[in-house]
N, C-alpha and C positions, 0 to 999 in steps of 0.2 A: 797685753802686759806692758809695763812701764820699768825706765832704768830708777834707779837711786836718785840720780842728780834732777831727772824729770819727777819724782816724787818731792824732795827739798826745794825744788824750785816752787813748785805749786802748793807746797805745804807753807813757805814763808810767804805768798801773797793771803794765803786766806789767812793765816795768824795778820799778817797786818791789817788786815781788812775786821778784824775781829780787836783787835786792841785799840783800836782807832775809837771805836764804840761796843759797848757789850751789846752781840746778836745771839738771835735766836738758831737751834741749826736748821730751822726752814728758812730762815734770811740767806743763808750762807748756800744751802743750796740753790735757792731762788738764783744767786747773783753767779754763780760757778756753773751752773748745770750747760750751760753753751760753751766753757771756755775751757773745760777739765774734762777728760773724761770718767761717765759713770763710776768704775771702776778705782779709778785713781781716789776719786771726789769722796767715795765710800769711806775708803780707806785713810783720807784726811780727816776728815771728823769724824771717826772712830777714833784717831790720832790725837783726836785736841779734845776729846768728851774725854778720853781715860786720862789727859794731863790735866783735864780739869777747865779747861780753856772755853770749852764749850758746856755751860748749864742750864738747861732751861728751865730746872727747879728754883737755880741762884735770878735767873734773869728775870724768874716771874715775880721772886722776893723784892728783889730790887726796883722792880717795873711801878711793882702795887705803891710803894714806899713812897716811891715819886708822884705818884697818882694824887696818895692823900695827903702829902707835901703840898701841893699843888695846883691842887684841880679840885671841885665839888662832884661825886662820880659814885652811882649807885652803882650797888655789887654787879647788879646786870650788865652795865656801862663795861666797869672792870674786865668783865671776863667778855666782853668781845673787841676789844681792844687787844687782849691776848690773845683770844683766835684771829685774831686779823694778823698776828705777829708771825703766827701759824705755832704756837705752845700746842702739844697735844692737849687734848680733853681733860685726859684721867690727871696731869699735872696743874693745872687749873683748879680741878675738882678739889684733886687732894688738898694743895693750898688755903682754898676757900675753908675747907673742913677744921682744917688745921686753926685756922685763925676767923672763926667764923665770929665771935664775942667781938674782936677788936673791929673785923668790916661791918660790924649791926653798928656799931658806935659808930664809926667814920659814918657812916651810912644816916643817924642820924643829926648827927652833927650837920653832914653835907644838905640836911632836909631843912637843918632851921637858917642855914644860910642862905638857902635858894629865896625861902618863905617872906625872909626881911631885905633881900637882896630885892624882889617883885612885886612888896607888898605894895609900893605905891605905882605900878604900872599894870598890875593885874589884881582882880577881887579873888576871891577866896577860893571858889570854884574853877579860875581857873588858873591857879597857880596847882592847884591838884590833878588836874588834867596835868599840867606841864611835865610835874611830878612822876605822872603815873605815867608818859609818853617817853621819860629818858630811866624806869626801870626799877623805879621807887617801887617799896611798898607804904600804900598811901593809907590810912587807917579812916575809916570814917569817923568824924566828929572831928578830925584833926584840922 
């Protein structure tokens, strides 16, 4: 078990360490699990998911946002970039589900940039290879 003061103490390093940048809560565990114990650590993000501090519904909204801000990056691309963040699966999923119309589009959009980005360093076939190696869906005759 832990005092109060040992709880506020360890609960204002991880809120700073989370306002500094929006994390995921497998970041937050990743970087606490040696310095907190289990126990305490549980009980801190549960503390900061019901103030809302920790989302990983909000952080995948905000991740994708920045993606197609951003970056050229097929759906596939997207969602292991989120598991690499360590986002559960089902939140991913759901997301994707959610706004499945807008990442087809981002999705083709990011296909006719790559297309005229490569045009003149690669032939036709293999800009489609390249296509099809980072997650595209690549349509033949395309």
């Amino acid at each position: 078990m832990y005092t109060v003061e040992e709880f506020d103490k360890q609960k204002t390093r991880v809120f700073k360490y989370i306002t500094f940048k929006k994390r995921t809560e497998n970041e937050v565990r990743i970087k606490f699990k040696k310095e907190i114990e289990d126990e305490m650590l549980e009980d801190i993000i549960e503390y900061l998911k019901e103030a809302g501090y920790i989302d990983d519904y909000s952080y995948t909204e905000k991740q994708v946002h920045e993606y197609m801000l951003l970056k050229t990056m097929s759906i596939k691309e997207i969602e292991y970039k989120l598991y690499q963040k360590g986002i559960d699966r089902k939140i991913i999923e759901e997301y994707i589900s959610k706004n499945r119309e807008e990442l087809e589009e981002y999705e083709k959009q990011s296909i006719e940039k790559i297309k005229n980005k490569k045009a003149t360093q690669m032939d036709d076939e293999e800009i489609k290879t390249y296509l099809y190696k980072k997650g595209y869906k690549v349509e033949e005759g395309e």
